[in-house]
ROLUMDO-181344 format. One line per 4 residues: number of its first residue (from 1); their letters; for each residue z, x, y of C-alpha. Coordinates in steps of 0.2 Angstrom, whole numbers, always signed. Each point is the difference from the previous one (the first is absolute). Layout:
BEGIN
NUM> A> Z/X/Y ~ ...
This chain:
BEGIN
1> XXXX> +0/+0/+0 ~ -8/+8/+16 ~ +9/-8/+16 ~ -3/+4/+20
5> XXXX> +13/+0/+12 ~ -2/-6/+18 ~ +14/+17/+3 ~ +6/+13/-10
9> XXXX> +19/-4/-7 ~ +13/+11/-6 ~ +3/-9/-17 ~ -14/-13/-7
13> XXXX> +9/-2/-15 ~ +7/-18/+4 ~ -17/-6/-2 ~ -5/+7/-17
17> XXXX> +16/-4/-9 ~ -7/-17/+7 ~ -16/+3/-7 ~ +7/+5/-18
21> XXXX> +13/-16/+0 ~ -15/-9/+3 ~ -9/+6/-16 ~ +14/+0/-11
25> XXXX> +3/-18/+5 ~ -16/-3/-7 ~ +4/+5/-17 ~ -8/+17/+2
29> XXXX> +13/+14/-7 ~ +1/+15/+11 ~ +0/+18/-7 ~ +0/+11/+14
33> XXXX> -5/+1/+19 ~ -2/+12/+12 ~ -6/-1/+21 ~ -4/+12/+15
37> XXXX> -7/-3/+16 ~ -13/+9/+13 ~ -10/-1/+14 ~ -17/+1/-3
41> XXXX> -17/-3/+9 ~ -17/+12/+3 ~ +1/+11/+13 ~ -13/+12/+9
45> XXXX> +3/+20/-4 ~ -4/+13/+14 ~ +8/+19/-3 ~ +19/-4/-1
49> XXXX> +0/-18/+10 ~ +0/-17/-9 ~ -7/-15/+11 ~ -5/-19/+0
53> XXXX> -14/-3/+10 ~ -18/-3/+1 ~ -6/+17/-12 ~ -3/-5/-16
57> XXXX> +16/+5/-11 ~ +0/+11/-12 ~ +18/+0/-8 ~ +9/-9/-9
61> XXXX> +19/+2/+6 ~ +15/-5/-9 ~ +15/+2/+10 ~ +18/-2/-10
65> XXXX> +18/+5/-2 ~ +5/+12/-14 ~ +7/-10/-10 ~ -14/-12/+1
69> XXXX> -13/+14/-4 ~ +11/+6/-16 ~ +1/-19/-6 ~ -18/+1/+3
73> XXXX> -5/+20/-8 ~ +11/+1/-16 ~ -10/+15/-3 ~ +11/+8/+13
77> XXXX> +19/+4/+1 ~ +11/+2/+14 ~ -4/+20/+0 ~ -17/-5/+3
81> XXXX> +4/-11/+15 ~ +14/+6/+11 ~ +10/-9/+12 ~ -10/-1/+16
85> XXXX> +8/+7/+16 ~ -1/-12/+15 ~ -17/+0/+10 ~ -7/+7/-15
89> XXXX> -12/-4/-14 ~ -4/+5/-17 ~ -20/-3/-2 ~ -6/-1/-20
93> XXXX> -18/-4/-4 ~ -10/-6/-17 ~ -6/+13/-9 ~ -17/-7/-1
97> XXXX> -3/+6/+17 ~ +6/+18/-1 ~ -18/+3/+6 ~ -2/-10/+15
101> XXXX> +7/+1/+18 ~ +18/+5/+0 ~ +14/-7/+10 ~ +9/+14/+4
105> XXXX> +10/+10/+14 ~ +16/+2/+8 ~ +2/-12/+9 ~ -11/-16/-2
109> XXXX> -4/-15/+12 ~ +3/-18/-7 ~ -6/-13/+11 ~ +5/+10/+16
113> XXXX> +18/+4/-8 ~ +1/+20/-2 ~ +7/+4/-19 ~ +7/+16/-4
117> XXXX> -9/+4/-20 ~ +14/+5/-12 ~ -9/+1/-16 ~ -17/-2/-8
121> XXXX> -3/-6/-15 ~ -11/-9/-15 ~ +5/-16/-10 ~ -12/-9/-14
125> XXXX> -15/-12/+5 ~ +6/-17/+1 ~ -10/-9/+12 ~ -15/-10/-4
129> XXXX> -15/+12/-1 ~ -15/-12/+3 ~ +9/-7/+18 ~ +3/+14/+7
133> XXXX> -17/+12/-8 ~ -7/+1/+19 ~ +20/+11/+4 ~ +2/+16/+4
137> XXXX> +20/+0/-7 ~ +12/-12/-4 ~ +18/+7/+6 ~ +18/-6/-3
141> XXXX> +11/+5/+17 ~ +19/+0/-5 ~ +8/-3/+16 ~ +20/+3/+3
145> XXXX> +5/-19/+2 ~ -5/-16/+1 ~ +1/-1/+18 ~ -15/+12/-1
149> XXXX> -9/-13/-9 ~ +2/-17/+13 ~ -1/+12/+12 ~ -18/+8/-6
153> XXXX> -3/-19/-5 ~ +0/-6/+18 ~ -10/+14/+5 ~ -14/-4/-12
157> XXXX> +0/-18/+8 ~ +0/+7/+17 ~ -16/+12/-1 ~ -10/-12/-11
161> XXXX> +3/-12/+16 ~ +3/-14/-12 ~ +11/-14/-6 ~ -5/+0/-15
165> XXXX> +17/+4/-9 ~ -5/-3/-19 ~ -14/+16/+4 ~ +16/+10/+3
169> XXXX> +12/-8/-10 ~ +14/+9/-8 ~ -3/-2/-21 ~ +11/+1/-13
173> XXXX> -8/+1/-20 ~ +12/-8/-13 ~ -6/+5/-18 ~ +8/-12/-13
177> XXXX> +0/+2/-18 ~ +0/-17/-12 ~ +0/-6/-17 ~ -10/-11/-6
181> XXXX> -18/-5/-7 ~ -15/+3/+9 ~ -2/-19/+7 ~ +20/-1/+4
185> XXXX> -5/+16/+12 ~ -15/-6/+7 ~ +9/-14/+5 ~ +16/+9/+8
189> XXXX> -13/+7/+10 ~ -7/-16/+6 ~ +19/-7/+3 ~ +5/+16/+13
193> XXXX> -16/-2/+6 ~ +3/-17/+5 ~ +20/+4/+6 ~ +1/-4/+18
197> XXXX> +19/+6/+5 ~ +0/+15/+11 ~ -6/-7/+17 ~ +20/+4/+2
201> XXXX> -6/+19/-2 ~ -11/+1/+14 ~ -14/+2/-16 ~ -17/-4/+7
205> XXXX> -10/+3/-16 ~ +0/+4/-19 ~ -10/+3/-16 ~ +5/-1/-17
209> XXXX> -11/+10/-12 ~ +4/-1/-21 ~ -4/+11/-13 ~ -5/-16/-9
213> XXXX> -10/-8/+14 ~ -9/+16/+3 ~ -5/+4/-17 ~ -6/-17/+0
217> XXXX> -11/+2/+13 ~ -6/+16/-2 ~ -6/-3/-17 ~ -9/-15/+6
221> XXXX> -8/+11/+16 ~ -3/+13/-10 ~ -5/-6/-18 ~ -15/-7/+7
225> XXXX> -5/+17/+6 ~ +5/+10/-17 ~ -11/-15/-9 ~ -13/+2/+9
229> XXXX> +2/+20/+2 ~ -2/+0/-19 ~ -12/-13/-2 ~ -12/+9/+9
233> XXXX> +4/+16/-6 ~ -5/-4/-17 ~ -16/-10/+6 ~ -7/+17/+9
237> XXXX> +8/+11/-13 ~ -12/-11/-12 ~ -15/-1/+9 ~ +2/+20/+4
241> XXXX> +0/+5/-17 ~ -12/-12/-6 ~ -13/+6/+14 ~ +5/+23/-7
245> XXXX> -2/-10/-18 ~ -17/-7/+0 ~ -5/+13/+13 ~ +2/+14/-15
249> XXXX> -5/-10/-14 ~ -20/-2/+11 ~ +2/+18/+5 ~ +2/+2/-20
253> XXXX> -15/-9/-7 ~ -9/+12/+18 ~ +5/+14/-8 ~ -1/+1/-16
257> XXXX> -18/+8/-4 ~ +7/+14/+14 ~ +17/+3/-14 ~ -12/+1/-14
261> XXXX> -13/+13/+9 ~ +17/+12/+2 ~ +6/-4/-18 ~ -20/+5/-6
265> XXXX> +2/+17/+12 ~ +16/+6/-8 ~ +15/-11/+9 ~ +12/-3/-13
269> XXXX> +8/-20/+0 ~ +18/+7/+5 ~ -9/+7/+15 ~ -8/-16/+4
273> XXXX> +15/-10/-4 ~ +10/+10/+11 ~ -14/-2/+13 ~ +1/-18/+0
277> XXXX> +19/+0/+1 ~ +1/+11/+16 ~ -15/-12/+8 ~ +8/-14/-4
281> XXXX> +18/+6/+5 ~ -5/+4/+17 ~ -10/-17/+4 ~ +19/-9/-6
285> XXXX> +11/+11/+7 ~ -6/+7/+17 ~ +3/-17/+7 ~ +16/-2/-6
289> XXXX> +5/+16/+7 ~ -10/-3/+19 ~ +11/-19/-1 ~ +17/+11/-1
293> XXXX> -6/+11/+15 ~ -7/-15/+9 ~ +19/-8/-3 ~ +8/+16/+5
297> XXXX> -10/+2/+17 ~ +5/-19/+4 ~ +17/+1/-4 ~ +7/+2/+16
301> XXXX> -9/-19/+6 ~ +5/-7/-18 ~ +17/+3/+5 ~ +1/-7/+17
305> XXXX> -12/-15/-7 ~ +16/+0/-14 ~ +14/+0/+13 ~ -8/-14/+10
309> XXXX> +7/-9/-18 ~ +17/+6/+2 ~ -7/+12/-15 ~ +7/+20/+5
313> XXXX> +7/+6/-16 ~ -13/+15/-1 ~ +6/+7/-17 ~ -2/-15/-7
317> XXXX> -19/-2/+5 ~ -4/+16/-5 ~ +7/-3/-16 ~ -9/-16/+0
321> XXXX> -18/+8/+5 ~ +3/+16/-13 ~ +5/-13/-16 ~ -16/-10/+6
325> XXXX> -12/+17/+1 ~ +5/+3/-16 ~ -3/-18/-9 ~ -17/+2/+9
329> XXXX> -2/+18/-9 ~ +5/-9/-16 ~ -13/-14/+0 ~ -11/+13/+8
333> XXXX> +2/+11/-15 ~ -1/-13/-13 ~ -16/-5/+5 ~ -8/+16/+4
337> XXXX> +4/+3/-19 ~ -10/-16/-4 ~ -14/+5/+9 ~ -2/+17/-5
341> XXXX> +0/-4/-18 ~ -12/-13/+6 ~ -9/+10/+8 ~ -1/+13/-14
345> XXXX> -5/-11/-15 ~ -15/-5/+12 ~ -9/+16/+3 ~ +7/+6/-18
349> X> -11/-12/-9
């Protein structure tokens, strides 16, 4: 449960114990939960200053306590984060973007407010890739105190010269584990998403994402795509080797008085055999190998094309495109077999 905040506030706890009674009262049994809260909004990146205005942004800044940044990072410890020093921040970023722009400096400017840098850092990716492709960075900013925060809050609002509070808004994430089957979970998820208590907490928007509901709709989004991915992989795959199949056979019945002339003038058949093999292994597998090159030179567009989906776990798509090269290299290979002994029985008779 992702909820907005008209103001940053101290403790927001209140809210989400009302948030789990709610579910529980359901009939929904709660394992475990676990919440932190942020500032977060895009911001535009020039040298060691961090602006809202009319330049395109090209950061994604989260701005949060340390304790809300190691409810958020459990892959970091407290000797990792140390306690911030007042007017100073500590500034980690994703690893993905250890290659881009850095935010770095002794001192840094944060929506006209000087901040003294006391450490840099990294922390794992957890944004989503395919939002924020078109970033330079995304940065978590661990201010001394909350004060920091409504403060930087009202600045934000300030220098975007708007009203618009819920652009701004001060979020808190509630992660909630429960039991049950996966209709009971889809429908917890519709029931929070339908709970309307927390005007009371200045709350001026919320979502509520499930494990359930997502899985739901991605493999409805998606399952259409991986159907038609392999449907239509198969249908070329088919026609491809078809058209190499037939091709060879004619090029057979073309050649065969040529492989008898050589035989006559001293060729022995292993010679021609292994003739025909290599002529036939080139016209199967020369394309196969110019399709893996042609996939490698696009693969910097096939991953933003990828992203746009919400689709950036790289590994797993090279994974994906090496286990398809060599299925293709298998059929590829069972059929160049095929043919050459197809191939050889017609210019051996």
């Amino acid at each position: 449960v992702q909820t907005g905040y008209s103001e940053g506030k101290e403790n927001v706890s209140e809210q989400s114990s009302d948030i789990i009674q709610f579910i529980e009262d359901t009939g929904t049994n709660v394992t475990d939960s676990e919440s932190y809260s942020y500032l977060n909004f895009a911001m535009t990146l020039e040298k060691d200053s961090l602006t809202i205005g009319q330049k395109p942004t090209n950061a994604s800044l989260y701005f949060l306590t340390r304790d809300n940044f190691l409810r958020m990072d459990h892959t970091l410890t407290e000797a990792d984060v140390p306690k911030v020093e007042a007017g100073k921040i500590l500034i980690f970023r994703e690893k993905r973007f250890q290659s881009t722009k850095t935010l770095r400096g002794d001192q840094i400017q944060i929506l006209g407010e000087t901040f003294t840098v006391q450490q840099n850092g990294y922390c794992k990716n957890r944004s989503n890739g395919g939002a924020i492709s078109f970033m330079d960075g995304v940065y978590y900013i661990v201010v001394d105190h909350m004060q920091t925060l409504q403060k930087l809050q009202k600045l934000a609002i300030a220098e975007a010269n708007t009203e618009n509070v819920s652009a701004y808004a001060y979020e808190n994430v509630l992660g909630i584990n429960i039991t049950g089957t996966e209709t009971e979970k889809i429908a917890c998820s519709g029931n929070v998403e339908n709970y309307s208590s927390g005007e009371k907490y200045g709350v001026v928007w919320r979502r509520v994402r499930g494990r359930a509901v997502n899985r739901k709709e991605l493999l409805a989004l998606y399952g259409g795509f991986f159907f038609l991915g392999i449907f239509l992989g198969t249908v070329f795959l088919a026609v491809t080797v078809m058209i190499i199949f037939y091709k060879q056979i004619s090029e057979g019945y073309d050649d065969r008085e040529r492989y008898i002339i050589m035989e006559k003038v001293g060729m022995s058949h292993a010679e021609v055999k292994a003739t025909i093999q290599s002529q036939i292994r080139i016209v199967f597998f020369l394309p196969l190998v110019m399709a893996a090159i042609h996939v490698a030179a696009a693969f910097p567009m096939i991953r933003r094309l990828l992203a746009m989906l919400n689709l950036t776990n790289v590994p797993l798509f090279v994974t994906c495109l090496v286990v398809t090269i060599l299925i293709f290299t298998a059929i590829y290979y069972l059929v160049f077999r095929i043919t050459s002994k197809a191939y050889d029985k017609i210019v051996s008779k």
